[in-house]
N, C-alpha and C positions, 0 to 999 in steps of 0.2 A: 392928413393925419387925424384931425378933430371928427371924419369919418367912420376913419379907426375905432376910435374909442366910441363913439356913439354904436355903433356896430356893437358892443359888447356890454354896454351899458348895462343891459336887462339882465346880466349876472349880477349885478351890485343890489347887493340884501338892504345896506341904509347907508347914504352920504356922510360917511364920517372924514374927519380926519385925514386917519388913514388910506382910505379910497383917492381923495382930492392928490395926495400925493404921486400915488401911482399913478394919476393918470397925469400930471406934469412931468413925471419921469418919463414916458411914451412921449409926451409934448416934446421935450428937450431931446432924446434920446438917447439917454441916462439906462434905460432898459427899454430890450423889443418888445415887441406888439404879443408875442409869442408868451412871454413872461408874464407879461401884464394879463393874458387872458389866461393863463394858471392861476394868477392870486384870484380873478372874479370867480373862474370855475373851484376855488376852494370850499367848503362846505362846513360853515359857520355854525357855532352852536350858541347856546350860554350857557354858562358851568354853573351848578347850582349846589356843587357838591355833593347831593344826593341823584342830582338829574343832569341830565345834559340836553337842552330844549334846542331841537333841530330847529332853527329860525331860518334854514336855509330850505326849506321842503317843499314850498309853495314854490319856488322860483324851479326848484329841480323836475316835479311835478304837478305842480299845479294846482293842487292840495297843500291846504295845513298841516302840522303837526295835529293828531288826533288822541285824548288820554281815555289812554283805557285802567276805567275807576275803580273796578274790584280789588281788593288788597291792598289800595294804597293807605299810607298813614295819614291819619286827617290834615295834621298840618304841612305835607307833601304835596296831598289833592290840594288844598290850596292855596299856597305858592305856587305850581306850575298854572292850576286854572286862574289865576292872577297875572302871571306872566305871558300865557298864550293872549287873552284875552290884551292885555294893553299891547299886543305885538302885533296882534291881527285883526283888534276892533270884533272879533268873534269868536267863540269857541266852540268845542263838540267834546264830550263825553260819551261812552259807552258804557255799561254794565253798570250803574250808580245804582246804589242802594236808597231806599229813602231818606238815610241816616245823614248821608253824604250831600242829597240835595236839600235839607233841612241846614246842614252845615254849612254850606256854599249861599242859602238863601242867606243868609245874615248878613254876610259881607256881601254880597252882589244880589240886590233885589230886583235884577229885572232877570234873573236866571229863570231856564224853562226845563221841568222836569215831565217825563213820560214813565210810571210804573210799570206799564205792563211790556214796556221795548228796555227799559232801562237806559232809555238815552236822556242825556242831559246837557244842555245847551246854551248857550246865548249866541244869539243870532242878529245879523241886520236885516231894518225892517223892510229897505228897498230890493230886496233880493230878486231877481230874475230866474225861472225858473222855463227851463226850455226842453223840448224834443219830446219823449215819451217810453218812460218805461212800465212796463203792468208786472206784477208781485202777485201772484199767485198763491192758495195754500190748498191744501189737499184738506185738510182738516181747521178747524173752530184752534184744536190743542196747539196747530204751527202757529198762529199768529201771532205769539211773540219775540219770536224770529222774527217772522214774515215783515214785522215794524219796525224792527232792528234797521233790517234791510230798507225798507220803504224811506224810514226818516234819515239814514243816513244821505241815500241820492238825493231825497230834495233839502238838505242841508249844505249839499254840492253844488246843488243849482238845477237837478231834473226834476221835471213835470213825471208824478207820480199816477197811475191808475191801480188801486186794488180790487181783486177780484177773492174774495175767502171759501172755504168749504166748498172746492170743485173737485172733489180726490173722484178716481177711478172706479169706488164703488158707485157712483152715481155718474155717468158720464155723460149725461145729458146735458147737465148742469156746467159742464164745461163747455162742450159743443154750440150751448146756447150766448157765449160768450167768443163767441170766435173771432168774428170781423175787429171785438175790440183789440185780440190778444194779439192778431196778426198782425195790426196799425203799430204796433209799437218798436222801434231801433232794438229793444233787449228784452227779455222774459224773466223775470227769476221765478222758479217754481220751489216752493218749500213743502217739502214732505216728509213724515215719520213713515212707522212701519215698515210696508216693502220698496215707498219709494217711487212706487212707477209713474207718478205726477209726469217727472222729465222728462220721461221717456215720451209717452204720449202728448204732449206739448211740442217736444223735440223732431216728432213725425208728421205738425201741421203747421210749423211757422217756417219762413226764411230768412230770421234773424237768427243770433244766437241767444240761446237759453242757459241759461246760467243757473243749474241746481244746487240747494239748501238740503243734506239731511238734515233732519232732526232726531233729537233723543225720544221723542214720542213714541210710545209702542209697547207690546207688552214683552216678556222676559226674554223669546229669542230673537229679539230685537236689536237686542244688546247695545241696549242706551245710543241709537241712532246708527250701531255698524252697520245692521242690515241694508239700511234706507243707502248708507256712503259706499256699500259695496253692490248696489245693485245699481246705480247710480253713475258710478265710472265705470259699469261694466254694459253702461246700454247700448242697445243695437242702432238707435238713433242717430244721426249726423246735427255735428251745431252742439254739441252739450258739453259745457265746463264745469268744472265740480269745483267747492269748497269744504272744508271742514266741518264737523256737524257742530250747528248751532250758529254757524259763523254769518249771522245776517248782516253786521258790518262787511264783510270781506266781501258779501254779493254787492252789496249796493255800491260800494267802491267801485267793482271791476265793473258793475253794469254804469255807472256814472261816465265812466271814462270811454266805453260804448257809444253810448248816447251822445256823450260828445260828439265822437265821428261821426256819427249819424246825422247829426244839426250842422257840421260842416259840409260834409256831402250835398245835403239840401238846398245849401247857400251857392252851390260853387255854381 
């Protein structure tokens, strides 16, 4: 029986009380195994009255809860970067304004701000950083995406390569970057204008590429549609698209890649 529940243990978010309980009602058999693995597989939060902090996320995923800082009201950003932080010894923010990490510096002085990505952090300092992804930009104007994307996987735990300004009008400049682009589990390629970045990355690697529009560009550009519509519509094999601007969302789906990738390797 004490198999049982060790078997299921790794659903249990924090040994409370109420956990210990439940799992002497399996002991006794007071309630089945069945039951018991409903209450762990339930999906725990903490109510904040303005928020509801997924404290279950890492366990469902494997990731933290992640705040994303534009809009929030200051004394919002931090009570939740207050709560993540003593729940999971670390945090991650997106989109912070300077305002925001001047504001969070006061209460939390080992906080870590990046301007030009907009991410903003606390992190630990032993962190393991494994496998290999490379972040590409067509343009100098994507790389603040391009960082987005970058800091987030190695806030996850991947080993980051940046390659910038390889866009399509000069394609030399790419091709002379090849052997690294190919070494890596996932690609993200970030591009404004028409975009063709993924494509052409898409037609030399055998991993998958994972493109960024961007809002870069001039007026028929239309604030990055162009780049997202030429993009999901490439001829290439291996290409997965996000949202324009959305460098969090690559570096996420390429993190969880990369993972695979570093398991593979092991097996």
């Amino acid at each position: 029986m004490w198999a049982v529940i060790c078997a299921i243990s790794p659903f249990i978010n924090r040994c409370d009380m109420e956990t210990k309980e439940v799992l002497e009602q399996v002991k006794n058999g007071s309630i089945s195994i069945e039951e018991a693995e409903r209450y762990f597989r339930r999906e725990p939060f903490e109510e904040l009255g303005y928020a509801k902090l997924d404290t279950h996320r890492r366990v469902r995923s494997g990731f933290a809860e992640v705040i994303f800082c534009s809009g929030k009201a200051d004394e919002h950003l931090l009570h939740i970067f207050g709560k993540l932080l003593e729940e999971e010894g670390e945090v991650l923010g997106t989109r912070a304004s300077k305002h925001q990490y001047e504001l969070l510096k006061r209460k939390f002085p080992q906080v870590q701000y990046d301007s030009l990505s907009g991410i903003i952090k606390v992190e630990k300092e032993d962190k393991k950083r494994v496998g290999k992804i490379v972040v590409c930009t067509a343009g100098t104007a994507d790389i603040p995406v391009a960082e987005e994307a970058a800091k987030t996987a190695e806030y996850f735990g991947s080993r980051i390569e940046r390659i910038y300004d390889v866009g399509v009008s000069g394609l030399h400049r790419l091709l002379s970057q090849l052997d690294l682009i190919q070494s890596a589990n996932c690609v993200i390629a970030v591009a404004g204008m028409e975009g063709a970045l993924a494509s052409v990355i898409g037609g030399l690697v055998d991993k998958p590429v994972i493109a960024v529009p961007t809002s870069v560009g001039y007026g028929a550009s239309m604030h990055g549609l162009s780049a997202l519509l030429t993009m999901i519509n490439s001829c290439a094999n291996g290409i997965a698209v996000v949202n324009i601007d959305n460098g969090y969302g690559a570096g996420y789906m390429a993190t969880q890649i990369n993972r695979l990738g570093v398991k593979t390797e092991h097996e």
